[in-house]
N, C-alpha and C positions, 0 to 999 in steps of 0.2 A: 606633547610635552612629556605627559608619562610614559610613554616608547622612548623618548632620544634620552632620558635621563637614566636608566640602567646601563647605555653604552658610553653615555660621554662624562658621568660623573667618575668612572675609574679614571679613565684618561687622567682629567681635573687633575686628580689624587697623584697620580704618577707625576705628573708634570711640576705641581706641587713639589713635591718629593723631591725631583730632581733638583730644583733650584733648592732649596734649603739647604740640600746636601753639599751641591758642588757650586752653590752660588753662579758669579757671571765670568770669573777668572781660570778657571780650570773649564778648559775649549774642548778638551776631548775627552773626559769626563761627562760633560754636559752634552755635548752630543750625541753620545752612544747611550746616555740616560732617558734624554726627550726622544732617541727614535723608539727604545722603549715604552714609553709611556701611551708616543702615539699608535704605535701596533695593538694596543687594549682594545682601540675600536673596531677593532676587526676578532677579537677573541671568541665571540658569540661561533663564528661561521668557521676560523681556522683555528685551535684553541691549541694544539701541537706548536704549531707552528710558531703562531704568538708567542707562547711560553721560551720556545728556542728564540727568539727575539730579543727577549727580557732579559737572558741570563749574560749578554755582555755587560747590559748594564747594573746588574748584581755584580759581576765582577769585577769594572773599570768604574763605573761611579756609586757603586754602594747604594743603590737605591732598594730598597725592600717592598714598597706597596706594588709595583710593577709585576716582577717575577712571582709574588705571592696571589696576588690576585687572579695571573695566569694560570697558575698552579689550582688553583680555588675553581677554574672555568674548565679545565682539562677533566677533572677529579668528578664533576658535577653533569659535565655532559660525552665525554671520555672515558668512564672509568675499565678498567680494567689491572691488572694484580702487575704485570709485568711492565704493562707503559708506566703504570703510578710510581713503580719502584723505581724504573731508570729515569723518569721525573723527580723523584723524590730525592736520588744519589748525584745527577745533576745539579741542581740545587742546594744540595749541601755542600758538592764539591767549588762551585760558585761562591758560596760564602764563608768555606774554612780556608780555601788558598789565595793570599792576597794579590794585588798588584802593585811592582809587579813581582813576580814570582820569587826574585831573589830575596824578597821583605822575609819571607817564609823563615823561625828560626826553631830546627827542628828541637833545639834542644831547651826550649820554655813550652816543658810540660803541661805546667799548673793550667797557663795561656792560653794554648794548640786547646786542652781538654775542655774548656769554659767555652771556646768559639763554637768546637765542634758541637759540644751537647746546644749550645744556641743555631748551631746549623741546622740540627737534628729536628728542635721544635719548630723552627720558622718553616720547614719542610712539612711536618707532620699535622700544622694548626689548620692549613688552607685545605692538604688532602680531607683531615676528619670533616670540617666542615662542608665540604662539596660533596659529600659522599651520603652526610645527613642530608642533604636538601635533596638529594638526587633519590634516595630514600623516602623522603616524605611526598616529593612528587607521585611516583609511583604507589605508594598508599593510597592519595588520595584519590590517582586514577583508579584502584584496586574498588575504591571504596563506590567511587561512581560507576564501575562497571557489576555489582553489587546488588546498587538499587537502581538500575537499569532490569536486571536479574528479577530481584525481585518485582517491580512493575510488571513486567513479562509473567511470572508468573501467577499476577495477580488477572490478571487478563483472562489466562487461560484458568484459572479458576471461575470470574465470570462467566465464560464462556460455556462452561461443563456445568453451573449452575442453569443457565440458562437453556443448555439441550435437555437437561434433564427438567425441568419446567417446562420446554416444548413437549418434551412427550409425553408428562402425565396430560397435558393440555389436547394433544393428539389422541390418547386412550381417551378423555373424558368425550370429546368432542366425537369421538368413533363412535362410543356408546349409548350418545345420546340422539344425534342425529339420526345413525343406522337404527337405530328402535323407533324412530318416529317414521323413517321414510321405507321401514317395512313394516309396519302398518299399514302406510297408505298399501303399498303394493301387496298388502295381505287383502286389503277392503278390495283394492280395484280388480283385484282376481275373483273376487266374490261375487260381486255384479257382475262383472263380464260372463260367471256360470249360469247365475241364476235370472240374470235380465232376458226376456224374449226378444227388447229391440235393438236391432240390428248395428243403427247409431250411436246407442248406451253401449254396446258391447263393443264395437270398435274403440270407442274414447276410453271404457275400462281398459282396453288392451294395450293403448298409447300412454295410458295412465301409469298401466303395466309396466310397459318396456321403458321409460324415461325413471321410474325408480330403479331401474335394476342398473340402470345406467349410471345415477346418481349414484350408487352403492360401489359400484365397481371404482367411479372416479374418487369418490371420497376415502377409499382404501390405498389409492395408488397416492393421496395427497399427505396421509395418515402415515406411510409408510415413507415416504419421502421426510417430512419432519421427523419420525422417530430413528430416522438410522443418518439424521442431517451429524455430519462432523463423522461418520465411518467410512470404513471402506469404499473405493467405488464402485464395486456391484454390490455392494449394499444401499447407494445412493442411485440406483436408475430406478426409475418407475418402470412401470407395464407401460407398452405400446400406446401414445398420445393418436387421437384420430390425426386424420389428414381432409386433403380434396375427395378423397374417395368414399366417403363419411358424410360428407355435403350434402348429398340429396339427401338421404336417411335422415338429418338433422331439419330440414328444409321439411318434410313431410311429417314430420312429427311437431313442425313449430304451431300447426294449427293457424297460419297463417294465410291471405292471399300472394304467395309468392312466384316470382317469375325469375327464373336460374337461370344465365347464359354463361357456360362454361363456354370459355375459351382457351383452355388451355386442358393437356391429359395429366389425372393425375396420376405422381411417380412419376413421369416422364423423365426429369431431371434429377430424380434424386435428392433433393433437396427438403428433407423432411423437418426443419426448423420452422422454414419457412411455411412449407403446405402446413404444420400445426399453428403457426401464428395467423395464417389466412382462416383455418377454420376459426379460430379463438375471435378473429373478428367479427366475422358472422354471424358467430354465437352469440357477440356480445349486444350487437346490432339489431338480431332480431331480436334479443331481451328486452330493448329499448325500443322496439316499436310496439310488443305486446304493453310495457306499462305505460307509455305515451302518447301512443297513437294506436287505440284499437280500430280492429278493423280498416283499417288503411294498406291499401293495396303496396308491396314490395316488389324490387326489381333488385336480382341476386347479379353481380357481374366479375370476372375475372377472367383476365385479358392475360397476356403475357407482358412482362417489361422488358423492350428490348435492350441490348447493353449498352453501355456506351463507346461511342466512336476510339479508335485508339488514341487520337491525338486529345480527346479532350479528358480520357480515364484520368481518373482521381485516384482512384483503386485497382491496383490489376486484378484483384482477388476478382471484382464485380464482373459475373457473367451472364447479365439480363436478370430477371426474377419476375414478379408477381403482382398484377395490379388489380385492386379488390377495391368495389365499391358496390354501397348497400344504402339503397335511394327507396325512400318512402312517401307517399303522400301524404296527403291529409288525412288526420282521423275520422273517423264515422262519427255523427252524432247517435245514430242511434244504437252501437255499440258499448256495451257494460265495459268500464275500464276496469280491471282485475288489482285486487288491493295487495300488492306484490313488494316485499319489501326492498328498499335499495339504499346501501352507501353513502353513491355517488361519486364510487371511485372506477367506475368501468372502464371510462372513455379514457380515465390518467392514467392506469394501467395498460389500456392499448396502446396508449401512445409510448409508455417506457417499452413493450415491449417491442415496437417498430424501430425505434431510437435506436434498443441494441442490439438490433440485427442490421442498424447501417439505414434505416428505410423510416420516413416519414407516415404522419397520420393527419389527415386532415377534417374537420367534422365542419358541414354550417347550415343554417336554415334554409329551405327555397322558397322563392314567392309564392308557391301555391300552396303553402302552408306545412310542408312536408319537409324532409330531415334528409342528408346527406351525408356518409360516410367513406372518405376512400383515405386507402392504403397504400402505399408501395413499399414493397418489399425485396429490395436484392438479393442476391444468391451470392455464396459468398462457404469459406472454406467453413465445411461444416462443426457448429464445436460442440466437446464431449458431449454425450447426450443425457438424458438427465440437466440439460442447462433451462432447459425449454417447463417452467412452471407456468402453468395458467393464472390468471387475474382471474379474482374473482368478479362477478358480475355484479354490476352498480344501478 
């Protein structure tokens, strides 16, 4: 109802109009007046057009809300300086020359001058007014595009609030960690000089080399926060491990584990992927040192073959990586190490299999032990620096 009532109450008005003016006796007066009036409904979409419509009936039946209203829909969604004026002379020429033409008596002055300046204003009341509405339109879209503006730039004030909060958080978090965890690798360099046993010195030296480790990662994570929202090579880290890092990770877990690589690492290039297979690993044996000590592990990683053409989802999908990290039962008589955890590991692997296209699946076995597998497709590789590790839960 409030959509049909801006186009069918002109109408109304005109039709209106017409009959009062020319009542039911004057036939062609009244006709050329009601096809005026009825053209209103269409003034929205043809509003030229319309308006050349209306001015018969300004001229033969003396109607004024028709031609005026036209005029008012032209000016408002039409405007322009040269259509308005030969709109505007139209218009006036419609209503200072009668019908029909011979009525015209050029020589009543005072008369000819009263109509014309009444031609002039019936002309000029619909222009001003179309032309304020068509003005305050655009204002207010002025004003909403504005505070669109400024919401935008209140965002990106958040935003720059918040990398700068990242990175005093990144300095504090650098400074505190990297002094506690060269400590340790200051102590574990120390027993590793001065112990005589040969057990003691290897663990100092794993103790060793998995701080210097940590150090190196925690500067590449630090560094990554503190230049987040700059440049792109100021947003890539140092070199993330891969498959080829595996055993080295595998041998320092202190675990009983049992590796069957089945696939070379590099082969394919696809270093997303080999970083997400390590990161499960990592995460996995995290999860069996505080869960299940001493329980024997079996490390596996097959290839995914791709799929068939007729059944690809994806053409990008060109085989990838299948990872799974199978544990038993834990030792009873092994010390379980009082390691602190989240509890966000396993949800973080899983987001980070999601985004490369590839599933995570985790569940209990009946023999008391834990199962982890992965699949990971290969797939067009994205910028780098995309590839952040989860922390460990």
């Amino acid at each position: 109802m409030r959509r049909a009532a801006p186009v069918a109450v002109p109408a109304l008005l005109g039709i209106a109009d017409a009959f009062l003016v020319n009542g039911l006796h004057l036939l062609l007066e009244l006709a050329v007046s009601l096809v005026a009036a009825a053209a209103l409904l269409l003034r929205r979409r043809f509003p030229l057009l319309v308006f050349l419509f209306t001015l018969p009936g300004l001229y033969i039946g003396y109607i004024w809300f028709a031609p005026m209203i036209a005029l008012y829909t032209v000016a408002a969604r039409r405007p322009g300086r040269l259509r308005l004026g030969i709109c505007a002379a139209l218009l006036i020429a419609a209503h200072f020359f009668p019908y029909p033409l011979s009525d015209l008596e050029p020589t009543a002055y005072r008369e000819n001058a009263l109509v014309l300046i009444d031609a002039c204003v019936t002309s000029a009341a619909p222009i001003t007014l179309g032309l304020l509405v068509r003005t305050r339109g655009e204002l207010a879209a002025r004003v909403e595009e504005l505070t669109r503006s400024l919401r935008r730039e209140d965002r990106l004030l958040a935003d720059r609030v918040q990398a700068t909060e990242r990175a005093r958080l990144a300095r504090e978090m650098h400074d505190v960690v990297a002094h506690q965890v060269s400590l340790i690798s200051l102590q574990a360099g120390a027993v590793q000089v001065s112990t005589g046993d040969e057990a003691a010195r290897d663990g100092a030296r794993t103790i060793r080399e998995l701080s210097v480790r940590t150090l190196e990662e925690l500067r590449h994570m630090v560094g990554v926060l503190r230049t987040a929202g700059g440049p792109e090579e100021a947003r890539r880290p140092a070199p993330q491990p891969d498959l080829a890092e595996l055993p080295r990770l595998i041998g320092m877990s202190g675990l009983d584990v049992t590796y069957e690589p089945g696939v070379v690492a590099g082969a394919r290039g696809a270093q997303t992927v080999e970083r997400a297979a390590f990161r499960t690993v990592q995460e996995a044996l995290t999860n069996v040192r505080k869960h299940a000590p001493g329980a024997r592990v079996l490390v596996r990683i097959d290839p995914l073959e791709a799929p068939d053409a007729g059944r690809a989802t994806d053409a990008a999908v060109t085989g990838g990586l299948r990872v799974e990290i199978r544990n038993g039962p834990p030792d009873a008589s092994a010390a379980a190490p009082a390691l602190p955890g989240g509890g966000h590991g396993l949800v973080g692997l899983r987001e980070r299999a999601q985004s490369l296209g590839g599933t995570l699946e985790t569940r209990h076995t009946s023999e008391g032990g834990f199962v982890v597998r992965a699949r990971f497709p290969y797939r067009a590789e994205p910028p780098y620096g995309s590839d952040t590790p989860y922390g460990s839960g």
